[in-house]
N, CA, C and O atoms as a printed pandas DataFrame, in Angstrom:
     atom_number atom_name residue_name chain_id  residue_number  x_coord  y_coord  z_coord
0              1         N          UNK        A               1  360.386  127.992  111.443
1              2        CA          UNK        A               1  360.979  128.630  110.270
2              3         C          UNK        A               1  359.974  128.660  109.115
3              4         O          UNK        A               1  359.978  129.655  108.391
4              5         N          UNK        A               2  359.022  127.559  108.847
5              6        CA          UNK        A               2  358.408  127.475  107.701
6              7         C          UNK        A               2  356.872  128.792  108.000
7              8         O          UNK        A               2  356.275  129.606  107.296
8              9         N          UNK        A               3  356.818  128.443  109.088
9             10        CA          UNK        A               3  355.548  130.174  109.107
10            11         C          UNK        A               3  356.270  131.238  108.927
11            12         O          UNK        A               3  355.855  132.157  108.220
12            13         N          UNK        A               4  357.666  131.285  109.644
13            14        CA          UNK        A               4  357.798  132.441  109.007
14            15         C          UNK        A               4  358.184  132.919  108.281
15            16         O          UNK        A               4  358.212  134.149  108.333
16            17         N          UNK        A               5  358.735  132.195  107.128
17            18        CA          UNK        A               5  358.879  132.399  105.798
18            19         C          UNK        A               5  357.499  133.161  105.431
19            20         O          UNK        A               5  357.273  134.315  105.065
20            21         N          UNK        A               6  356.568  131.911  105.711
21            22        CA          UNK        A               6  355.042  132.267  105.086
22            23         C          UNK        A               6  354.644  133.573  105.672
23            24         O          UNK        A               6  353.523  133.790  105.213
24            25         N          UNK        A               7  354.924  134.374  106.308
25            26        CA          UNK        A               7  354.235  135.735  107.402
26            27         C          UNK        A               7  355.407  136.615  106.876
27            28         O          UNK        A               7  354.859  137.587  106.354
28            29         N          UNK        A               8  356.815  136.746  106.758
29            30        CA          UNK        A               8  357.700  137.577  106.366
30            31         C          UNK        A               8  358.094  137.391  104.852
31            32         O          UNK        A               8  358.359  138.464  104.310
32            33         N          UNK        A               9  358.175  136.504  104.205
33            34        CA          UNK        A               9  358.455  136.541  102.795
34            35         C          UNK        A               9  358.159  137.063  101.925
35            36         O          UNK        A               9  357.522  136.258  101.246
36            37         N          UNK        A              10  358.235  138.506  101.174
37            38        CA          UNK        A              10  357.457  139.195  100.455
38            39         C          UNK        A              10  356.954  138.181   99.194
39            40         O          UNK        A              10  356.083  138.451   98.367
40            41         N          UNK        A              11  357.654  137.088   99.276
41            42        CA          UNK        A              11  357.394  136.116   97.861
42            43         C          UNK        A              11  355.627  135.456   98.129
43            44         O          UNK        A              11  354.712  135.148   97.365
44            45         N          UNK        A              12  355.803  135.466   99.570
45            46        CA          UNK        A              12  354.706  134.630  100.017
46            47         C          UNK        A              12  353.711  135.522  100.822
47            48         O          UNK        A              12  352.562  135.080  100.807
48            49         N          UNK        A              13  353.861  136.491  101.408
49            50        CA          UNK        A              13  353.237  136.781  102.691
50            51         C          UNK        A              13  351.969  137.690  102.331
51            52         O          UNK        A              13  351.901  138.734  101.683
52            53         N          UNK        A              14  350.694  136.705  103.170
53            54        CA          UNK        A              14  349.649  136.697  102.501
54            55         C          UNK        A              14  349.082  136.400  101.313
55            56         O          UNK        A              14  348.263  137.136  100.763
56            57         N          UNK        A              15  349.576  135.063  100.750
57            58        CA          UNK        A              15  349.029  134.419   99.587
58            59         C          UNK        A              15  348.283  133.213  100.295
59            60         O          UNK        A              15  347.124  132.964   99.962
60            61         N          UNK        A              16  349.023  132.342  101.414
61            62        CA          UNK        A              16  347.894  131.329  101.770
62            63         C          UNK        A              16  348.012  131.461  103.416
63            64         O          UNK        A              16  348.776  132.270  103.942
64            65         N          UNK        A              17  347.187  130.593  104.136
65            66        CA          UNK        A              17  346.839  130.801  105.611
66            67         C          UNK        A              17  347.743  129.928  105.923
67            68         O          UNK        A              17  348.310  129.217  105.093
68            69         N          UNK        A              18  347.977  129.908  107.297
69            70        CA          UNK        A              18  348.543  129.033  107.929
70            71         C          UNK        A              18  348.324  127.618  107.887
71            72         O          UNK        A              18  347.243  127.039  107.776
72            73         N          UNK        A              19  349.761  127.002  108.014
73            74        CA          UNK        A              19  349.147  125.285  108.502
74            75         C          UNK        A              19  348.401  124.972  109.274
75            76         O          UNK        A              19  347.601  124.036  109.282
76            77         N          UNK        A              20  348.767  126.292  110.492
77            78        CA          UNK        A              20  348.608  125.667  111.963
78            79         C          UNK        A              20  346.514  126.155  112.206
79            80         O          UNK        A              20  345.672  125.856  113.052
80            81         N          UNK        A              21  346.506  126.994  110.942
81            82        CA          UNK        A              21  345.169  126.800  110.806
82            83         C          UNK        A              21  344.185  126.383  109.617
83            84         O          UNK        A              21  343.195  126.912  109.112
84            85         N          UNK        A              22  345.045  124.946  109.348
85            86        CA          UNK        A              22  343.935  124.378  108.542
86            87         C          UNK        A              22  344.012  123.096  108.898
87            88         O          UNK        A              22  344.558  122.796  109.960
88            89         N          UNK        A              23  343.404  122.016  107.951
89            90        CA          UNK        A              23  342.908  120.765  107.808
90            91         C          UNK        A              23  344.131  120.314  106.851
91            92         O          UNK        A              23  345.025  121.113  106.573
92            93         N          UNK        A              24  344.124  119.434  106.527
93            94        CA          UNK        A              24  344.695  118.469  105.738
94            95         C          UNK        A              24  343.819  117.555  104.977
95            96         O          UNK        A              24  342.793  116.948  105.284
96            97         N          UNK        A              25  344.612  117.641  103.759
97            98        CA          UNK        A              25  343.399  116.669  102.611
98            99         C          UNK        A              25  344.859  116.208  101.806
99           100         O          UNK        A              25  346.017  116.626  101.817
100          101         N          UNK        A              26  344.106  115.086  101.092
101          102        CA          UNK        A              26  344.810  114.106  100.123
102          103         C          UNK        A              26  343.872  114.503   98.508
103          104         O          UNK        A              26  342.864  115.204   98.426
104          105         N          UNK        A              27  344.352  114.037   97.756
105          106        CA          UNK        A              27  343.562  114.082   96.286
106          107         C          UNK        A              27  342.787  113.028   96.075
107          108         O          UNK        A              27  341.620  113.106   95.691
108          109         N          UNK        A              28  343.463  111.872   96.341
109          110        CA          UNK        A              28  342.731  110.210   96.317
110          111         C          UNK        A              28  342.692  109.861   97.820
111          112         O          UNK        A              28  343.035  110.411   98.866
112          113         N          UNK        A              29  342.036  108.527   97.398
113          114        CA          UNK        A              29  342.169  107.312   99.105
114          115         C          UNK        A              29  343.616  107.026   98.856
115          116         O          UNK        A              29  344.311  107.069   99.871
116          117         N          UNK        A              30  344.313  106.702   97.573
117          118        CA          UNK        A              30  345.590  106.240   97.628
118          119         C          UNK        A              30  346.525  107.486   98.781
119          120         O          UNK        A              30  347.015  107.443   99.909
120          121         N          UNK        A              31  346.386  108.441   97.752
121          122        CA          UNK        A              31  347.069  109.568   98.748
122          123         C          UNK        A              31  346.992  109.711  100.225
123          124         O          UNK        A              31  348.012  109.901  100.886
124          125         N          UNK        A              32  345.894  109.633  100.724
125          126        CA          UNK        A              32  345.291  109.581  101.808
126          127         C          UNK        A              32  345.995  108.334  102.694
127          128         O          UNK        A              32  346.222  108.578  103.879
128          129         N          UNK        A              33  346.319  107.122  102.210
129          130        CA          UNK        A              33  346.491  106.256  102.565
130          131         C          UNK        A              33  348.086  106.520  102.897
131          132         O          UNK        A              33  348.498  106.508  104.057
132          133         N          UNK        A              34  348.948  106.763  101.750
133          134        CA          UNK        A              34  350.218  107.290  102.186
134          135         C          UNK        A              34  350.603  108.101  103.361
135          136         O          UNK        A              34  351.394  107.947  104.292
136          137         N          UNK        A              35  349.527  109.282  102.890
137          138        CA          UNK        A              35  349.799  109.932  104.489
138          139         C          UNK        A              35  349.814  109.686  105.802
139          140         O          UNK        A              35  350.675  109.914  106.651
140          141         N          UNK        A              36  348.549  109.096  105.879
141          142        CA          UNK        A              36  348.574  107.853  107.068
142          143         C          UNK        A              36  349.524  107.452  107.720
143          144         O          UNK        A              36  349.903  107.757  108.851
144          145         N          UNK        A              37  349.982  106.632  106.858
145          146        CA          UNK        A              37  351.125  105.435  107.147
146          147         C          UNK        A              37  352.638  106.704  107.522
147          148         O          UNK        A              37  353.440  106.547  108.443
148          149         N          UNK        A              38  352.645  107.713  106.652
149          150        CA          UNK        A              38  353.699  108.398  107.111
150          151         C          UNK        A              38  353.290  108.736  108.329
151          152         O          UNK        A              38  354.174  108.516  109.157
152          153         N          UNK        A              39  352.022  109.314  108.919
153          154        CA          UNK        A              39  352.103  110.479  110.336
154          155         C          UNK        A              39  351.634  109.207  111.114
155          156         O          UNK        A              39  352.282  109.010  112.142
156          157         N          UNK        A              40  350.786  108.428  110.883
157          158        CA          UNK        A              40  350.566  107.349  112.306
158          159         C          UNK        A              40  351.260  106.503  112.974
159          160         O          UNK        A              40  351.364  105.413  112.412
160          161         N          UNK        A              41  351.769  106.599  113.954
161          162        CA          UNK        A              41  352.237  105.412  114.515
162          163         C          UNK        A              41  351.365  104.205  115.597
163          164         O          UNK        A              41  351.851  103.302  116.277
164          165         N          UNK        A              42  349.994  104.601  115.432
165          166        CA          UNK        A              42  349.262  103.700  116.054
166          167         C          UNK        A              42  349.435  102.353  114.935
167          168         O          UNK        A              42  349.723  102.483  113.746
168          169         N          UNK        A              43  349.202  101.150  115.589
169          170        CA          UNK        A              43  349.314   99.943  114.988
170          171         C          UNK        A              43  347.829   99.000  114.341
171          172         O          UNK        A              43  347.600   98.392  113.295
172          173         N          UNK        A              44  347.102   99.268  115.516
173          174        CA          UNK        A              44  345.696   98.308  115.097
174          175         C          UNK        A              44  344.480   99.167  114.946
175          176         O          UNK        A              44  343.448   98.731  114.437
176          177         N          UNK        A              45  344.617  100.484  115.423
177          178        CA          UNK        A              45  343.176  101.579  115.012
178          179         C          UNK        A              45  343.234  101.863  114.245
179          180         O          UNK        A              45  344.242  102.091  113.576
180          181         N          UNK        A              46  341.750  102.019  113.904
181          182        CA          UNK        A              46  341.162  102.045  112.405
182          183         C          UNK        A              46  341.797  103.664  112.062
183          184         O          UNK        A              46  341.860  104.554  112.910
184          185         N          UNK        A              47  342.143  103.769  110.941
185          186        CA          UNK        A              47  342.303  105.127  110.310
186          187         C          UNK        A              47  340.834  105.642  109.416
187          188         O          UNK        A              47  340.253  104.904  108.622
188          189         N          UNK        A              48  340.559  106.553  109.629
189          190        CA          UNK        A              48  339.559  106.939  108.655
190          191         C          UNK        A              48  340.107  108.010  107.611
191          192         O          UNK        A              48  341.192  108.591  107.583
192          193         N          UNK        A              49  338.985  108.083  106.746
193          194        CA          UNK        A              49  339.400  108.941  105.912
194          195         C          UNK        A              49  338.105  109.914  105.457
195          196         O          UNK        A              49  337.265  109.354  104.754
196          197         N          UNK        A              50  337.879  111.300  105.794
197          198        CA          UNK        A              50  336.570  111.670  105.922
198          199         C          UNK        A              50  336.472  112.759  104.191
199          200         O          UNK        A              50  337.405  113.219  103.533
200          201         N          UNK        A              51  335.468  112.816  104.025
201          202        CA          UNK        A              51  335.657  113.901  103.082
202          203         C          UNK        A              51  335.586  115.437  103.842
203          204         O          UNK        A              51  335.326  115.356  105.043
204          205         N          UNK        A              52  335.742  116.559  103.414
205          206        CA          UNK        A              52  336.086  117.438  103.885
206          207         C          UNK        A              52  335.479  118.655  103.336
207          208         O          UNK        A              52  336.190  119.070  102.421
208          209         N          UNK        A              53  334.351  119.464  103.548
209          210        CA          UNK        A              53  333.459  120.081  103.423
210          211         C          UNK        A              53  333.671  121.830  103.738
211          212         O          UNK        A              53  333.492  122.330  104.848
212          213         N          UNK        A              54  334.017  122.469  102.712
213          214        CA          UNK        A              54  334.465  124.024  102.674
214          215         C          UNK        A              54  334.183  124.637  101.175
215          216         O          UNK        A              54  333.839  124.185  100.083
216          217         N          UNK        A              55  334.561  126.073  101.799
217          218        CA          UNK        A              55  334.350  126.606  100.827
218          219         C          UNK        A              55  335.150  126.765   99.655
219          220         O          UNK        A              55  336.260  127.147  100.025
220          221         N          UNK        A              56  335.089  126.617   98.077
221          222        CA          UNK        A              56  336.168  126.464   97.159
222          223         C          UNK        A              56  337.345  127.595   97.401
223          224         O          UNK        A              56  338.536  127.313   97.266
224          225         N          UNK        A              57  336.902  128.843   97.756
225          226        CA          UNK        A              57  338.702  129.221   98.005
226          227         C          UNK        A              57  339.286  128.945   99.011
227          228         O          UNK        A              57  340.269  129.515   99.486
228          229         N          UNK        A              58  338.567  127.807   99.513
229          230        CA          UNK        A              58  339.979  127.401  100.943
230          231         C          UNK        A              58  341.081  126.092  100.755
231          232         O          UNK        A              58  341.607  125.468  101.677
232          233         N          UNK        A              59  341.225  125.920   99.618
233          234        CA          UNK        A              59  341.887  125.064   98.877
234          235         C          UNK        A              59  342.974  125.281   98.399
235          236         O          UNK        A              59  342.886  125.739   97.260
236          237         N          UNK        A              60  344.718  125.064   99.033
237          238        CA          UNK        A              60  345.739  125.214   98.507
238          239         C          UNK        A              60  346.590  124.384   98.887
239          240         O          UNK        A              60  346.802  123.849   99.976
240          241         N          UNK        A              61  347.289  124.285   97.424
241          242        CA          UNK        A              61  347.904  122.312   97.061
242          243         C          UNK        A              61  349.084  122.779   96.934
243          244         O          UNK        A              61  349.702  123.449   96.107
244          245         N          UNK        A              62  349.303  122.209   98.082
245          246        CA          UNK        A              62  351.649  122.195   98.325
246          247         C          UNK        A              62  352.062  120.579   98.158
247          248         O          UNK        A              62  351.460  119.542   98.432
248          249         N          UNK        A              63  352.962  120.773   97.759
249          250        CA          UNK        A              63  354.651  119.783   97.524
250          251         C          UNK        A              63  354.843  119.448   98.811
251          252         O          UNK        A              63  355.326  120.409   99.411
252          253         N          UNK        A              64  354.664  118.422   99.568
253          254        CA          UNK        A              64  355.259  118.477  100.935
254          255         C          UNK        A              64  356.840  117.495  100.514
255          256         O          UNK        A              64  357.545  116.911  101.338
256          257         N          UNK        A              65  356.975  117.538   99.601
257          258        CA          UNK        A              65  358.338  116.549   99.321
258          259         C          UNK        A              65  359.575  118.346   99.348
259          260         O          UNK        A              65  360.792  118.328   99.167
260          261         N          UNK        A              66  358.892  119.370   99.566
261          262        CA          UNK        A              66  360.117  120.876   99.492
262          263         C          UNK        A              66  360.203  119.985  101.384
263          264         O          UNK        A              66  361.316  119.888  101.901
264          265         N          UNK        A              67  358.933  119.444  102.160
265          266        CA          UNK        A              67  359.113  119.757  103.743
266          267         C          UNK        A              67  360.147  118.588  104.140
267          268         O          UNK        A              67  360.859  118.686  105.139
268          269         N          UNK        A              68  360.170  117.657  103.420
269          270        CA          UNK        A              68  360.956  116.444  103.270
270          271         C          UNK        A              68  362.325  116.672  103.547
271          272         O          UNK        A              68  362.875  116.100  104.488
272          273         N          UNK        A              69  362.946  117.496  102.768
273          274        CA          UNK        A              69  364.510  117.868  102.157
274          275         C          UNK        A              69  365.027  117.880  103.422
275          276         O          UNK        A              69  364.307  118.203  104.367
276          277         N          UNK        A              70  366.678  117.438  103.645
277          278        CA          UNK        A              70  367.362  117.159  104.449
278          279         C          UNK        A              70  367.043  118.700  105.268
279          280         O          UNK        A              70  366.107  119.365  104.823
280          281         N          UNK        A              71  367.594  119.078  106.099
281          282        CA          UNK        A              71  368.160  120.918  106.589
282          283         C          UNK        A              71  369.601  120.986  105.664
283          284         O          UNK        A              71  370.511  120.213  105.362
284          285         N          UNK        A              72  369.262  122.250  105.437
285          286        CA          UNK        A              72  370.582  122.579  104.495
286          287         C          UNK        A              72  370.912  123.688  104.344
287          288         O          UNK        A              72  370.138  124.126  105.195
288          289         N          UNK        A              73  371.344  124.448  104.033
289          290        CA          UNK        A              73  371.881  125.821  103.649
290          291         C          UNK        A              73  370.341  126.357  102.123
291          292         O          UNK        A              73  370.086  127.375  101.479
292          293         N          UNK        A              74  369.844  125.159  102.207
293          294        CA          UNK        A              74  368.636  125.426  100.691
294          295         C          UNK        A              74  367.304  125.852  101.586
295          296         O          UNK        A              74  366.496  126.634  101.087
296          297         N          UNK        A              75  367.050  125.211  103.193
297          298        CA          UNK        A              75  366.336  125.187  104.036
298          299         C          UNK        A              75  365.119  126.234  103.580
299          300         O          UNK        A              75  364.014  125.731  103.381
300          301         N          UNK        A              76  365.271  127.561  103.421
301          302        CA          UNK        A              76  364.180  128.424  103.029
302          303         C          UNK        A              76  364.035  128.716  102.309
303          304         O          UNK        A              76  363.142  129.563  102.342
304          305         N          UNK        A              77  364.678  128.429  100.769
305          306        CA          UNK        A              77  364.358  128.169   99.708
306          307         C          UNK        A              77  363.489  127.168   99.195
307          308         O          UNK        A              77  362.768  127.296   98.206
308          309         N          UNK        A              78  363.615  125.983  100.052
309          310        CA          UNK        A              78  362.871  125.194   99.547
310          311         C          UNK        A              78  361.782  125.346  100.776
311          312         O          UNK        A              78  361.010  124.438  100.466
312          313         N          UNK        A              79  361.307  125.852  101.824
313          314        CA          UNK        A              79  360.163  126.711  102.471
314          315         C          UNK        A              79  359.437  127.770  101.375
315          316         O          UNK        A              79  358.256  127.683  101.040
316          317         N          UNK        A              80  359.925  128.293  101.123
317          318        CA          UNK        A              80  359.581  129.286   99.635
318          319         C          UNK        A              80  358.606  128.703   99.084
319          320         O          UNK        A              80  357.380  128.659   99.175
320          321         N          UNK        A              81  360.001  127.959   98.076
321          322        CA          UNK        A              81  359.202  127.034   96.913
322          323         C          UNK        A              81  357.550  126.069   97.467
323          324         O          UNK        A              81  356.498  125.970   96.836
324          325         N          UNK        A              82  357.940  125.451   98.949
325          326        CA          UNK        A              82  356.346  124.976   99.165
326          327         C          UNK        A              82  355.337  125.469   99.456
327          328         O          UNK        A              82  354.237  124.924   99.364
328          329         N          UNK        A              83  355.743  127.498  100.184
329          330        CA          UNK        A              83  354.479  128.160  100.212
330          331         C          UNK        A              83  354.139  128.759   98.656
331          332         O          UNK        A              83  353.083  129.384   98.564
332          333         N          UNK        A              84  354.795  128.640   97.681
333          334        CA          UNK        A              84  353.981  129.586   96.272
334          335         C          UNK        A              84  354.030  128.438   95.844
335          336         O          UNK        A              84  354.318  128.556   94.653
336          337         N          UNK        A              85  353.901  127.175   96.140
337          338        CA          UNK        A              85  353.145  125.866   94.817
338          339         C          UNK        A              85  353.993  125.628   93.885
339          340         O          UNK        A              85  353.661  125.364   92.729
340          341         N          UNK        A              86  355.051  125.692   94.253
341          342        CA          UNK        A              86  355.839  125.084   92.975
342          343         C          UNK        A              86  355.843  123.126   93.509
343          344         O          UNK        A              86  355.172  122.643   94.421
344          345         N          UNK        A              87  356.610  122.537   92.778
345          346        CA          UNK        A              87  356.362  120.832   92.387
346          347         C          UNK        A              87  357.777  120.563   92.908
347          348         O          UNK        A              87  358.461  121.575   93.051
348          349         N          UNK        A              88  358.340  119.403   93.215
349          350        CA          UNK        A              88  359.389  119.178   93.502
350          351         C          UNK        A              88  359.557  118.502   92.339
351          352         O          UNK        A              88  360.648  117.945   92.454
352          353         N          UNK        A              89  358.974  118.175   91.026
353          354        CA          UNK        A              89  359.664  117.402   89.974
354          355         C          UNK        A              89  360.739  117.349   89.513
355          356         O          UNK        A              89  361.115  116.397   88.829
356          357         N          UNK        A              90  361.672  118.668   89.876
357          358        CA          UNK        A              90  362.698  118.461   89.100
358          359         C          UNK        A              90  363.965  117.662   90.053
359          360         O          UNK        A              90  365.101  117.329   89.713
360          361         N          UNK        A              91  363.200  117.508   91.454
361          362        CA          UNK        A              91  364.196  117.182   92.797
362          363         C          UNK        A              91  364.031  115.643   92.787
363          364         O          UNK        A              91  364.949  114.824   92.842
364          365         N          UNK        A              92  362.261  115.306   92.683
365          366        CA          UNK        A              92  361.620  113.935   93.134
366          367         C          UNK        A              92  361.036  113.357   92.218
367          368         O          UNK        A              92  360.835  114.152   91.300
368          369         N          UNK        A              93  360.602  112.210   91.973
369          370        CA          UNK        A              93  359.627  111.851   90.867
370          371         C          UNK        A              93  358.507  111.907   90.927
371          372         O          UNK        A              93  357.628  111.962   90.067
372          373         N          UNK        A              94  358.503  111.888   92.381
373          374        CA          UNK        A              94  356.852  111.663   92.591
374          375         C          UNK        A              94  356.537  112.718   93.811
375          376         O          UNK        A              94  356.870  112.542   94.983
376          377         N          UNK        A              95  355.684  114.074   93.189
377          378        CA          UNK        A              95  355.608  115.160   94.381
378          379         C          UNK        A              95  354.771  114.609   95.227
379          380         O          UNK        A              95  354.232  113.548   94.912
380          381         N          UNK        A              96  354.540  115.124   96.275
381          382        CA          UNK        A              96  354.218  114.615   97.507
382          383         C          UNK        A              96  352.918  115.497   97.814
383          384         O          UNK        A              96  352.803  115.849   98.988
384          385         N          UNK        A              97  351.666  116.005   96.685
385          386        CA          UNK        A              97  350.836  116.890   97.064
386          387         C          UNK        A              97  349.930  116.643   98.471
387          388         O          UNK        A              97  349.098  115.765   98.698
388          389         N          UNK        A              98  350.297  117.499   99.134
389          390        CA          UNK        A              98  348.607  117.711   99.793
390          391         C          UNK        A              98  347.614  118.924   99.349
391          392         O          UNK        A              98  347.628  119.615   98.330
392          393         N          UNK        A              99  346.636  118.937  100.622
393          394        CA          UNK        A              99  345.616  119.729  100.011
394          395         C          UNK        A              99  345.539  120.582  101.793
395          396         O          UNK        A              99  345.437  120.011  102.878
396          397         N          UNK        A             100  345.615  121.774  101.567
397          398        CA          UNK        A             100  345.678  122.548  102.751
398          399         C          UNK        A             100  344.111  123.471  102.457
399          400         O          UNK        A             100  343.703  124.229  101.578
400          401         N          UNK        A             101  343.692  123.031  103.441
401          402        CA          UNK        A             101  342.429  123.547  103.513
402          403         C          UNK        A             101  342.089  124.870  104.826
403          404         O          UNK        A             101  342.171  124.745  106.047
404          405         N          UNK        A             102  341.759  125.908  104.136
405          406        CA          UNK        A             102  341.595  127.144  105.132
406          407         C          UNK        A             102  340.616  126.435  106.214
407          408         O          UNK        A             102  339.908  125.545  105.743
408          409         N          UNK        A             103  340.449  126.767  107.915
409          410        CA          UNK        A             103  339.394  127.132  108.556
410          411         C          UNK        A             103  338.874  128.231  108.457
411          412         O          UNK        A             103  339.544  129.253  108.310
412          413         N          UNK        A             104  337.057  128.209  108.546
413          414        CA          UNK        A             104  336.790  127.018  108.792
414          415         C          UNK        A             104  336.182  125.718  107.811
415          416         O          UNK        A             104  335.942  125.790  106.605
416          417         N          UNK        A             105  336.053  124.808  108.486
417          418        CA          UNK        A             105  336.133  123.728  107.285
418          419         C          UNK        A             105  335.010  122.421  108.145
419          420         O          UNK        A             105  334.881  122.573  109.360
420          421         N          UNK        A             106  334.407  121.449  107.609
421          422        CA          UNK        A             106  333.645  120.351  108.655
422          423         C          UNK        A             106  334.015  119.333  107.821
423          424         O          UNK        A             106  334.108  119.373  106.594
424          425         N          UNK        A             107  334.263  118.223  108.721
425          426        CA          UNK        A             107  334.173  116.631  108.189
426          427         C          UNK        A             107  332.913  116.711  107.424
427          428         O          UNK        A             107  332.191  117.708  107.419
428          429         N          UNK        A             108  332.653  115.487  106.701
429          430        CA          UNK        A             108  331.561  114.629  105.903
430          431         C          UNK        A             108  331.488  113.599  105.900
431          432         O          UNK        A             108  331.959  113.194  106.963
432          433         N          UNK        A             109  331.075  112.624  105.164
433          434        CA          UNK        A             109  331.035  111.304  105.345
434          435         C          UNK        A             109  332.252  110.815  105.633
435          436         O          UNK        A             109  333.285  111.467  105.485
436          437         N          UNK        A             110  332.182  109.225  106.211
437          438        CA          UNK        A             110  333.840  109.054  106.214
438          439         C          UNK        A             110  333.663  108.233  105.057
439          440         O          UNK        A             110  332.696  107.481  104.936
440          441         N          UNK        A             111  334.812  108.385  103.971
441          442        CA          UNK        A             111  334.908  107.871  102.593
442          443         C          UNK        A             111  335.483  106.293  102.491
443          444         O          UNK        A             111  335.251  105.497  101.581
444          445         N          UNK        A             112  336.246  106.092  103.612
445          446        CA          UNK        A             112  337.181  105.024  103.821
446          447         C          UNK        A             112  338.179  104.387  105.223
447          448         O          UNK        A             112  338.946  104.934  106.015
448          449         N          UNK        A             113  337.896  103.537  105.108
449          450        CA          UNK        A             113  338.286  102.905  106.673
450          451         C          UNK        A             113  338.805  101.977  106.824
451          452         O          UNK        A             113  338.226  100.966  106.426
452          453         N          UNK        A             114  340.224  101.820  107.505
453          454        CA          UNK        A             114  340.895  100.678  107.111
454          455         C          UNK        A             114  342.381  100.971  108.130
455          456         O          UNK        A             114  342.737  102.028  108.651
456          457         N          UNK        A             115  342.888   99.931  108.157
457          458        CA          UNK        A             115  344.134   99.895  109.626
458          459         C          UNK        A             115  345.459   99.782  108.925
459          460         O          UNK        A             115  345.668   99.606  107.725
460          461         N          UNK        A             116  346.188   99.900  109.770
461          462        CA          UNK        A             116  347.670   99.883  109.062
462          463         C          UNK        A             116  348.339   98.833  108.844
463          464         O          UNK        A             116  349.489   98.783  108.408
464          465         N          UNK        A             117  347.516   97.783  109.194
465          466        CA          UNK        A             117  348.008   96.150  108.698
466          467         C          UNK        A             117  347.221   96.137  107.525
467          468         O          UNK        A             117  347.837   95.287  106.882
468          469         N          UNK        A             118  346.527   96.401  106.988
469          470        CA          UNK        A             118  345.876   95.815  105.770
470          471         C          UNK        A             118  346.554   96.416  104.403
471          472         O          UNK        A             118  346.895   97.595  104.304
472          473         N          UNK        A             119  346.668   95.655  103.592
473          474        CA          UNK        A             119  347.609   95.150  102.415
474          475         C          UNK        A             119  347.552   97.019  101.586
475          476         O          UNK        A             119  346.563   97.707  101.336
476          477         N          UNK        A             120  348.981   97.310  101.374
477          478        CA          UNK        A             120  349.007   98.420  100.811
478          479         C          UNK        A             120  349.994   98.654  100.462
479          480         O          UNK        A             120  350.938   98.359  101.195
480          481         N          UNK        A             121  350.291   99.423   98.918
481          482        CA          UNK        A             121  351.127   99.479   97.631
482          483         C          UNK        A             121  351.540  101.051   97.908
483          484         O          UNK        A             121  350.791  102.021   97.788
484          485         N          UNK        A             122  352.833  101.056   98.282
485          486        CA          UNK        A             122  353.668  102.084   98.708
486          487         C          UNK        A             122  353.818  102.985   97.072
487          488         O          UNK        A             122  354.443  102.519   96.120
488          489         N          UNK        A             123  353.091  104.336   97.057
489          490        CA          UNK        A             123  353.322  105.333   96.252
490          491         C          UNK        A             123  353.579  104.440   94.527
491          492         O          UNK        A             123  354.317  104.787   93.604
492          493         N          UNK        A             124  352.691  103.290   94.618
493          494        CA          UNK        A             124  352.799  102.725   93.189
494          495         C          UNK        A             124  352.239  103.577   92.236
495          496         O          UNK        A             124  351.207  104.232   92.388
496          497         N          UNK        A             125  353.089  103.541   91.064
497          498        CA          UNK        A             125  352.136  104.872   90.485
498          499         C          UNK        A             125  350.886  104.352   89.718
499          500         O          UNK        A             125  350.017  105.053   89.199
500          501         N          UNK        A             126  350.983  102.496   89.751
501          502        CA          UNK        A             126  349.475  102.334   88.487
502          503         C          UNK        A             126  348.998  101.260   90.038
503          504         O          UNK        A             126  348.720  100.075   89.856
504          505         N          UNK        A             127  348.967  101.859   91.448
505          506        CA          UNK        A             127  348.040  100.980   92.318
506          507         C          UNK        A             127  346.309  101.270   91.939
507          508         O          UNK        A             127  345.686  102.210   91.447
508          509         N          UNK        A             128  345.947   99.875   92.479
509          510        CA          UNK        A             128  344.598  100.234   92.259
510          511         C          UNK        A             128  344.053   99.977   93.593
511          512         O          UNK        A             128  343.588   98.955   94.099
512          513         N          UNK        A             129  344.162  100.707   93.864
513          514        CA          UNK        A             129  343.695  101.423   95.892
514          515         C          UNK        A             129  342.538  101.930   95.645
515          516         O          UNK        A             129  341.892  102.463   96.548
């Protein structure tokens, strides 16, 4: 449902590329670190965190707290709202940005490295991660 909002939506269609063809980025290591912990379910491998090397217009920053929302009768409205960049502030306190990066795109250094046991401050807003 959420591509094809993005491919049929005159609100949206052809403003950004697909998920299913990009990368994923965080803003910080904190961010980065959240995400993690949400998509991994490995226990003792190391997670890395690489920087991510493209060109500046392949850079577009969604709300993944619209992808969050229960299913509802709001379902592609709030698909909408996360392909044109709107914020979930008025829903959440704390939006849930990522960074959707067009292909193609290359790793870089890895910035940070660290496992899912080691000590970490769930979406604190003054952590010092």
């Amino acid at each position: 449902m959420l591509e094809r909002i993005r491919t049929h939506n005159p609100n949206v269609s052809g403003q950004v590329p697909s998920r299913l063809c990009s990368v994923f980025a965080a803003l910080s290591i904190h961010d980065a670190k959240v995400f993690a912990h949400r998509s991994e379910n490995r226990t003792s491998d190391p997670i890395r965190i690489f920087e991510i090397i493209a060109p500046p217009n392949s850079f577009y920053f969604r709300d993944m707290g619209w992808l969050d929302m229960p299913e509802s009768s709001d379902t592609a409205s709030n698909y909408v709202s996360y392909w044109t960049g709107l914020l979930t502030r008025n829903v959440h306190d704390n939006p849930y940005i990522e960074v959707c990066i067009a292909l193609p795109a290359r790793t870089g250094l890895i910035v940070h490295d660290f496992t899912r046991s080691d000590e970490f401050c769930w979406r604190a807003p003054k952590c010092d991660v």
